[in-house]
FIVEX-802575 format. One record per residue (C-alpha): residue number from 1; residue in one letter; z, x, y. Coordinates in steps of 0.5 Angstrom, whole numbers, plus 500, padded with zeros to 3 digits. Example, Ala and Ser with C-alpha at 12.3 -4.5 7.8 and 13.67 -1.06 7.14 Angstrom:
2
  num  residuo   c3   c1   c2
    1        A  516  525  491
    2        S  514  527  498
This chain:
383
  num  residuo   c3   c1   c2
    1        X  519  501  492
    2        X  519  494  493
    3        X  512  493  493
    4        X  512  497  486
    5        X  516  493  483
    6        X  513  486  485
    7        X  507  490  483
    8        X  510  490  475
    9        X  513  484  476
   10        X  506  481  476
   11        X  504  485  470
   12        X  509  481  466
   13        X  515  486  467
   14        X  523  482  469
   15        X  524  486  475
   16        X  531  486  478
   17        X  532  488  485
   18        X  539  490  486
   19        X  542  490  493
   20        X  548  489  496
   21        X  551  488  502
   22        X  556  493  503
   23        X  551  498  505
   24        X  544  497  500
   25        X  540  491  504
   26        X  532  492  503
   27        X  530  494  510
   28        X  525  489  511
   29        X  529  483  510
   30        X  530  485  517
   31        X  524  484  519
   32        X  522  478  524
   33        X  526  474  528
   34        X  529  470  523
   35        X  537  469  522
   36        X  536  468  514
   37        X  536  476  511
   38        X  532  471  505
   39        X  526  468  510
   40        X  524  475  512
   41        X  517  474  511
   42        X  515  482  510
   43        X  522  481  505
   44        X  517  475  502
   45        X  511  478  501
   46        X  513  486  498
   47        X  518  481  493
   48        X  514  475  489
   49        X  516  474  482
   50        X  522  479  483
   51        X  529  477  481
   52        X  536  479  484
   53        X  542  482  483
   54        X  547  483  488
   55        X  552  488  486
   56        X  556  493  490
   57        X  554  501  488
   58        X  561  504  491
   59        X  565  499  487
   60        X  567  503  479
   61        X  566  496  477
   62        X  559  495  480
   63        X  558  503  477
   64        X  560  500  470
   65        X  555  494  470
   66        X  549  498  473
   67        X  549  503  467
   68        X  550  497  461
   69        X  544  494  464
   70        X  541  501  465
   71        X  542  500  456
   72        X  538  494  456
   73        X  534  496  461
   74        X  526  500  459
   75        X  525  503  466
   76        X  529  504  473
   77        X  524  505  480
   78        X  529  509  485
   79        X  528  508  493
   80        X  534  512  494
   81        X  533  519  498
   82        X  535  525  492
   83        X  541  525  490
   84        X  544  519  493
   85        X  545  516  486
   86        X  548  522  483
   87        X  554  521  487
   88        X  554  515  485
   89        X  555  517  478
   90        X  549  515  476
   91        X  544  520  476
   92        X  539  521  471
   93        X  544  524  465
   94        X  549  518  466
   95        X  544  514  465
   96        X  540  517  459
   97        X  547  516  456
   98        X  547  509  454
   99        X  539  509  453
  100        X  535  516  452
  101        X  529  512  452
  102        X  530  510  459
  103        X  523  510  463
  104        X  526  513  471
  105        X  521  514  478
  106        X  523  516  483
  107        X  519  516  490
  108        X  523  520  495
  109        X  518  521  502
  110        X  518  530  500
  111        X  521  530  493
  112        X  527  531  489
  113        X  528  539  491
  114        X  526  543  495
  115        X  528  545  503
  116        X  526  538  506
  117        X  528  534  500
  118        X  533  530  504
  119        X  529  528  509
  120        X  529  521  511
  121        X  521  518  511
  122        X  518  513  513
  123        X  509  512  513
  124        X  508  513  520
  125        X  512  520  518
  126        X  508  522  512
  127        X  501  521  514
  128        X  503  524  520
  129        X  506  531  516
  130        X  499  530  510
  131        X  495  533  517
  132        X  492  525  517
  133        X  494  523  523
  134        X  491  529  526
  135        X  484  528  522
  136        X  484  521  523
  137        X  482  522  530
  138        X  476  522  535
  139        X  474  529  537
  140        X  475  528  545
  141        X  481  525  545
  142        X  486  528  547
  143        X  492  527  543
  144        X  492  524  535
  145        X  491  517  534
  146        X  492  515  526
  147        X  492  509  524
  148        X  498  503  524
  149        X  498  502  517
  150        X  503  506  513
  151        X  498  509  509
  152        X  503  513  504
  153        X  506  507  503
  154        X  501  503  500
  155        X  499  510  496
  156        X  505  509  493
  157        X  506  503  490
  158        X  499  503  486
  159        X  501  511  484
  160        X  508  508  482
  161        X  507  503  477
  162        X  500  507  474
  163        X  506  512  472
  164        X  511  508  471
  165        X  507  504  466
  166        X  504  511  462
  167        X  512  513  462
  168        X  514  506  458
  169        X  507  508  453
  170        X  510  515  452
  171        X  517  512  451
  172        X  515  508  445
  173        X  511  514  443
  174        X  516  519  442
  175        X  523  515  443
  176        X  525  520  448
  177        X  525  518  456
  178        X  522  521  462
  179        X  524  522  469
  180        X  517  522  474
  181        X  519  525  481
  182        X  514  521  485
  183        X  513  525  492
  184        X  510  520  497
  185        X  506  527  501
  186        X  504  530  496
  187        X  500  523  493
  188        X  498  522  501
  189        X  496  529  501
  190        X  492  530  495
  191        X  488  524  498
  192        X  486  529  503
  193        X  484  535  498
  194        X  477  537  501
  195        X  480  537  508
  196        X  486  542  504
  197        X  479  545  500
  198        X  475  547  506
  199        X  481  551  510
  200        X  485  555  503
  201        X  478  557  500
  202        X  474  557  507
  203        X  479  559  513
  204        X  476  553  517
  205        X  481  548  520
  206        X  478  542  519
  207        X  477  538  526
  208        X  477  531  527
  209        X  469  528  526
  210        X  471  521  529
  211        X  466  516  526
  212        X  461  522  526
  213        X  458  524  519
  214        X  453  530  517
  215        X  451  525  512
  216        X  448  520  517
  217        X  445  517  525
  218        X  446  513  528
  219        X  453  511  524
  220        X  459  508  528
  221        X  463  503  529
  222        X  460  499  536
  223        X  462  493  540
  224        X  458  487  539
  225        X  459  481  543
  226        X  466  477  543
  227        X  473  479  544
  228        X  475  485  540
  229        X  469  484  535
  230        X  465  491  531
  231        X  460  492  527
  232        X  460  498  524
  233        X  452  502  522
  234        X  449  507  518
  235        X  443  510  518
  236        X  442  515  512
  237        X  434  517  512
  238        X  428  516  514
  239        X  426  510  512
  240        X  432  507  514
  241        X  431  510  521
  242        X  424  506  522
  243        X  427  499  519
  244        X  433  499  524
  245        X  428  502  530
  246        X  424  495  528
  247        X  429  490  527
  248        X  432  493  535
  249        X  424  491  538
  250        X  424  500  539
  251        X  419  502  533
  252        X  417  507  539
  253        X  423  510  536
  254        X  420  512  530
  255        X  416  517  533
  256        X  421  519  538
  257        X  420  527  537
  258        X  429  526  538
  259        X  429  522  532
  260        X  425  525  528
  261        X  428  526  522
  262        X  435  526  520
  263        X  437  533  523
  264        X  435  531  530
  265        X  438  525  530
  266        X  445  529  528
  267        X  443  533  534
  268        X  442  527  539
  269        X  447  522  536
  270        X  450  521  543
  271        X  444  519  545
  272        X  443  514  538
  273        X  449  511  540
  274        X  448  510  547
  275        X  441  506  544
  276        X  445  502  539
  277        X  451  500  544
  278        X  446  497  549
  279        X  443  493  542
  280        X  448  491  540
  281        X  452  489  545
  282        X  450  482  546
  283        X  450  479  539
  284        X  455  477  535
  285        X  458  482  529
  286        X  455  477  524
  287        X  448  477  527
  288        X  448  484  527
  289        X  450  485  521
  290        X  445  480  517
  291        X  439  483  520
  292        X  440  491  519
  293        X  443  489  512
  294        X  437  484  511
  295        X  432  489  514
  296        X  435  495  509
  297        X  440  499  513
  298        X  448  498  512
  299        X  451  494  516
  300        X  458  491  516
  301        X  463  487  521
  302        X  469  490  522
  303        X  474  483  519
  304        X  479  481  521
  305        X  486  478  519
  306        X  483  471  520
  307        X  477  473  518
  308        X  479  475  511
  309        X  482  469  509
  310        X  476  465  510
  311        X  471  470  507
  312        X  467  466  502
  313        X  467  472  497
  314        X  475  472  497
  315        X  475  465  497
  316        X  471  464  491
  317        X  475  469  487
  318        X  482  466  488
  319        X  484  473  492
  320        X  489  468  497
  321        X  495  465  493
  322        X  498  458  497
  323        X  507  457  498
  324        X  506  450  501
  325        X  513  450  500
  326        X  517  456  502
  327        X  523  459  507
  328        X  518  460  512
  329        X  514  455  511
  330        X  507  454  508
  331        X  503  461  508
  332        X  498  464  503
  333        X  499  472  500
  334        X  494  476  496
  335        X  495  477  490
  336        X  495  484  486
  337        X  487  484  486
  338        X  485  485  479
  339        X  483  479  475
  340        X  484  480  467
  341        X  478  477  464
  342        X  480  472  457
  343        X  487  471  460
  344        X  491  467  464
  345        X  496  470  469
  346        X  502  466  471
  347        X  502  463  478
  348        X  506  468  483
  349        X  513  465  485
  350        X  518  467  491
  351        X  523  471  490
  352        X  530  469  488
  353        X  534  469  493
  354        X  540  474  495
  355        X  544  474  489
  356        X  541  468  485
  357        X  541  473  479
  358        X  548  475  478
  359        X  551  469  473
  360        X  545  469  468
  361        X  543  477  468
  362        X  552  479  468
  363        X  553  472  464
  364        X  547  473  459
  365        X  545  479  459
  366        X  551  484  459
  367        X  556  478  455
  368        X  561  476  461
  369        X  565  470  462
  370        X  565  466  469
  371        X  571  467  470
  372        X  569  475  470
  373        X  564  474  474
  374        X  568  470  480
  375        X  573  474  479
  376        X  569  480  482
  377        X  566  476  486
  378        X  573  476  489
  379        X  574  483  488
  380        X  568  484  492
  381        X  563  488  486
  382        X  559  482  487
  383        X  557  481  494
């Protein structure tokens, strides 16, 4: 959710967070060992160009602001569990009440219905339940290892805005809003529809391939000299078998009756492996890579965080935006990754900080006066 709306709000939308203190805090301004809940980094980052408003939900009065600004608004993006905002009395229908045209996603973990519907997600949880986890394995190991990155999380804030964005062209078109009831497992799982293909049509269950391909041998992921420095390889056909035995000084190889065409380097890609490991041990990830890539056969190092903020090609196109200035010191962030040719964009700011929103958007937008406003700062609606 968070990251979809800075998402938006790089597109040209005005994207209000709204939180509150009384039990509706984004999670990630927890994250780090910081004291400030706005110099949260990971808050930082899912956050840029996104304004905030903090109003109490449990509160009638911050019920009743939430829908006038509900009326003003185009769309809504929910990160709540299902339901939660119905007791709250601001489900879809209250809100379509003050404004039919009203655009709302929703992005619960399972669904909005359903027998597992109320289930609290989070990424690692999904890609474990979509059958990743198990996939994204080597065969000899003796217990999946998926990835530490949460996958359905960032399938989430690309698929969020694409609807949210066709849900506001519809809105336009016909006058009438739509409610997307967007399912993180069911985005993650389609993501996997072969695998899903192969056992409903077949009966297989498929296994985990590892860094192993049909397509391919030698292909993997080898260690190359340096600390925690990979090259990742792949040998397709012929041709680029013999360049690749040339380049490791083994063009015996080429005639190996073991290697000889693509099927037998299948069946003895252990031995393969065993062959490119001892190359490639003593060289460097680049090296490696420069002379495969450069005799025809695809290679490519296995970058880093470090490294990607020095990649020329990323440096070229600007990818990095520089904060000299911000709460946790100066740090560069990538920006959307799409580049609109013919436009400027504006430049990505910081997010506001908690609250800083609430006297322009209560005063401005919905037409209260100061004295309201710091009354229901008092009364805690505003908090």
């Amino acid at each position: 959710g968070p990251y979809a709306g800075r998402l938006l709000a790089s597109y040209g939308a005005e994207v209000i967070k709204i939180e509150s203190r009384k039990g509706g805090l984004d999670t990630f301004r927890h994250y780090g060992q910081h004291q400030d809940i706005d110099a949260a980094p990971r808050f930082i980052e899912c956050n840029l160009g996104v304004r905030s408003l903090s109003v109490n939900l449990k509160h009638p009065t911050g019920q009743r602001l939430i829908k006038e600004l509900a009326g003003k608004a185009d769309a809504i993006l929910q990160n709540f569990r299902p339901r939660v905002l119905d007791k709250l009395g601001l489900g879809d229908d209250e809100l379509r009440k003050v404004n039919p045209k009203l655009a709302i996603l929703k992005m619960p973990g399972f669904g909005s219905d359903g027998p597992k519907s109320s289930y609290g997600t989070w990424g690692f949880n999904l890609t474990a339940f979509s059958g990743m986890t198990y996939l994204w394995n080597h065969p000899e190991q003796d217990r999946p290892i998926g990835s530490q990155g949460v996958y359905p999380d960032h399938l989430g804030f690309i698929i969020g805005p694409t609807l949210m964005v066709a849900a506001l062209l519809n809105s336009r078109r016909t006058g009438k809003g739509v409610t997307i009831d967007l399912a993180q497992i069911e985005g993650t799982a389609y993501t996997l529809g072969t695998t899903y293909l192969e056992a409903s049509v077949n009966g297989d269950d498929p296994k985990p391939q590892g860094n192993h391909y049909g397509g391919a041998a030698p292909h993997g992921c080898y260690r190359c000299q340096g600390d925690d420095r990979w090259c990742v390889i792949s040998v397709r056909n012929d041709e680029e078998w013999r360049s690749f035995c040339q380049v490791i000084g083994r063009p015996e190889l080429g005639n190996d009756s073991r290697f000889a065409d693509r099927q037998a380097r299948l069946k003895n890609a252990s031995e393969l492996d065993v062959i490119v490991q001892q190359w490639i041990a003593t060289k460097s990830a680049e090296e490696v890579m420069t002379r495969l890539q450069s005799a025809g056969v695809p290679a490519g190092v296995v970058q880093t965080g470090a490294d990607l903020l020095k990649d020329p090609q990323l440096r070229h196109r600007n990818y990095f935006a520089a904060f000299p200035d911000s709460l946790i010191g100066p740090f560069e962030i990538p920006r959307s990754g799409i580049l609109f040719q013919g436009m400027t964009e504006a430049p990505l700011r910081l997010p506001n900080q908690f609250g800083a929103d609430n006297d322009q958007i209560i005063g401005e937008i919905l037409g209260y006066d100061k004295a309201t406003i710091d009354g229901w700062r008092s009364e805690e609606v505003l908090t």
